[in-house]
NUZA-969544 format. One record per residue (C-alpha): x, y, z; residue number from 1. Coordinates in Angstrom, 2 decimals, always signed. Last residue first. Layout:
REM NUZA-969544
+---------+---------+---------+-----+
|       x |       y |       z | num |
+---------+---------+---------+-----+
|       X |       Y |       Z | NUM |
...
+---------+---------+---------+-----+
END
This chain:
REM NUZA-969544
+---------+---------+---------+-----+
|       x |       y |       z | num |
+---------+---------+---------+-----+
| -211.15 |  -54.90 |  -79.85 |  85 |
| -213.27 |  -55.53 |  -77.24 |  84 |
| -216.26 |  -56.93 |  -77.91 |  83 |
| -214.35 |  -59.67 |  -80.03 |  82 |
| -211.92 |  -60.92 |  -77.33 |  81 |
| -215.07 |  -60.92 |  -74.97 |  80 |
| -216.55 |  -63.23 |  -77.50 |  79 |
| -213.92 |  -65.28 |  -77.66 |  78 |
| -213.66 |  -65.62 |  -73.64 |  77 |
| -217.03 |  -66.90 |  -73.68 |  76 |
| -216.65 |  -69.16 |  -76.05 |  75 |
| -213.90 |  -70.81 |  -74.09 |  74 |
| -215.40 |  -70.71 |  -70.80 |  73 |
| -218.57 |  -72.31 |  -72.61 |  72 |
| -216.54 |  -74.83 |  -73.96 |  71 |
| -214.51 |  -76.10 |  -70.62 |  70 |
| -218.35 |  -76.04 |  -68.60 |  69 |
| -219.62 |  -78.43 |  -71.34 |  68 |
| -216.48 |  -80.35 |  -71.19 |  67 |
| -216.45 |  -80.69 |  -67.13 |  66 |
| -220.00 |  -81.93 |  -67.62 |  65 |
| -219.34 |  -84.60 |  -70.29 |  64 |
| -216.27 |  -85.76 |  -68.04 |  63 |
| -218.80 |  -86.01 |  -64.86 |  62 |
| -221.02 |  -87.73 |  -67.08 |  61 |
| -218.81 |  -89.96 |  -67.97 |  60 |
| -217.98 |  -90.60 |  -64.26 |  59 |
| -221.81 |  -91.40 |  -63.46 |  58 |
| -221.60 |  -93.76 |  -66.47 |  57 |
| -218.44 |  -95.73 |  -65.23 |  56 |
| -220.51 |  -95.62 |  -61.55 |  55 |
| -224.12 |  -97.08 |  -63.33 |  54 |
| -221.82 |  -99.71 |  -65.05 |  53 |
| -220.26 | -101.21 |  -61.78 |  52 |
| -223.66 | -101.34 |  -60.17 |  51 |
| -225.25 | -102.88 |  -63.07 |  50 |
| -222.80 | -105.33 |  -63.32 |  49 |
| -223.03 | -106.42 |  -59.20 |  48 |
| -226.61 | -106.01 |  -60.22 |  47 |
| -226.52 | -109.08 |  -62.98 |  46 |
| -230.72 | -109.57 |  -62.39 |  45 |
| -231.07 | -109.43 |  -66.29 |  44 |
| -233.46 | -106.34 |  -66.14 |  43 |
| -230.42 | -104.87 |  -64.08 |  42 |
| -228.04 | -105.84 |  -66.77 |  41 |
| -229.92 | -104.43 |  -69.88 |  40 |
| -230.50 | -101.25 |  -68.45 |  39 |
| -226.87 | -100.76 |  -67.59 |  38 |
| -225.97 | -101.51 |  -70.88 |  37 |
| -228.56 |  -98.87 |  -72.04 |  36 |
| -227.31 |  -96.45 |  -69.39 |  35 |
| -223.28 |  -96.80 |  -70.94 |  34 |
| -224.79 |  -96.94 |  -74.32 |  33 |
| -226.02 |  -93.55 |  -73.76 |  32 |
| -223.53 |  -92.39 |  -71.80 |  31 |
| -221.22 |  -92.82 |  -75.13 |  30 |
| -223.63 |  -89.91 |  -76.74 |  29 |
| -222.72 |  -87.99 |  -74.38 |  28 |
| -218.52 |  -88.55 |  -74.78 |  27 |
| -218.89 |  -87.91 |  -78.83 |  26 |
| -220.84 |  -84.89 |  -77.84 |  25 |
| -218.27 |  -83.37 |  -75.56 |  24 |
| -215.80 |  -84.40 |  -77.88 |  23 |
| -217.03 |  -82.69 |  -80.49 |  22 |
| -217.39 |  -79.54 |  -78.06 |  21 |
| -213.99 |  -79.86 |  -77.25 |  20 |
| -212.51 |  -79.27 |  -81.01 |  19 |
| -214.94 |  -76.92 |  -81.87 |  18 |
| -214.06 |  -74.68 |  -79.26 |  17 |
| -210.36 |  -75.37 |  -80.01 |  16 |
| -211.15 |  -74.27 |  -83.70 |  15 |
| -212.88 |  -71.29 |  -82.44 |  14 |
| -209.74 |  -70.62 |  -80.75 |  13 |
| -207.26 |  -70.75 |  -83.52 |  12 |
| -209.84 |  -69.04 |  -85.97 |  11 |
| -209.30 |  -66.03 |  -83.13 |  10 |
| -205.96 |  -66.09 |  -82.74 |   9 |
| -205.67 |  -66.13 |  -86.47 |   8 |
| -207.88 |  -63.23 |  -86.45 |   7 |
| -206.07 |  -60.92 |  -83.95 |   6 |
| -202.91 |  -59.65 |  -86.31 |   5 |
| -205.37 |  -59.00 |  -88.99 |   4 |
| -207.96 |  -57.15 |  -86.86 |   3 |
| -204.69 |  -55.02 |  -85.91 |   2 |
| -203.37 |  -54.46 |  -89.45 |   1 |
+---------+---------+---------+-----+
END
């Protein structure tokens, strides 16, 4: 009765995990663009663009970063759940 009671918790979190880590990736890959518009405006001489691009990229990467760190605090704390039932 007790592994039952424990699973949806479980499945609930693993869903969450999921849930952030998708948008951890989604996020990522949008610092891509973000460096390949930069790219394209310093090799056009606009560096007042480039500038302003290089900082929205910088605090993308922030976001990716504080995602990361959100899903491996999660993860972790699923698989101490699961250790010590």
């Amino acid at each position: 009765m007790a592994k039952k009671s424990f699973a949806w918790f479980e499945d609930r979190h693993r869903i969450e995990v999921m849930n952030l880590a998708q948008k951890q990736i989604e996020k990522a890959l949008g610092t891509v663009v973000l460096l390949k518009e930069a790219i394209a405006e310093v090799s056009q001489r606009d560096l007042a663009k480039a500038q302003h691009s290089v900082e929205k990229l910088f605090k993308e990467e922030e976001e990716v970063d504080q995602l990361r760190q959100s899903v491996f605090k999660k993860m972790t704390n699923i698989a101490i759940s699961i250790e010590f039932r």
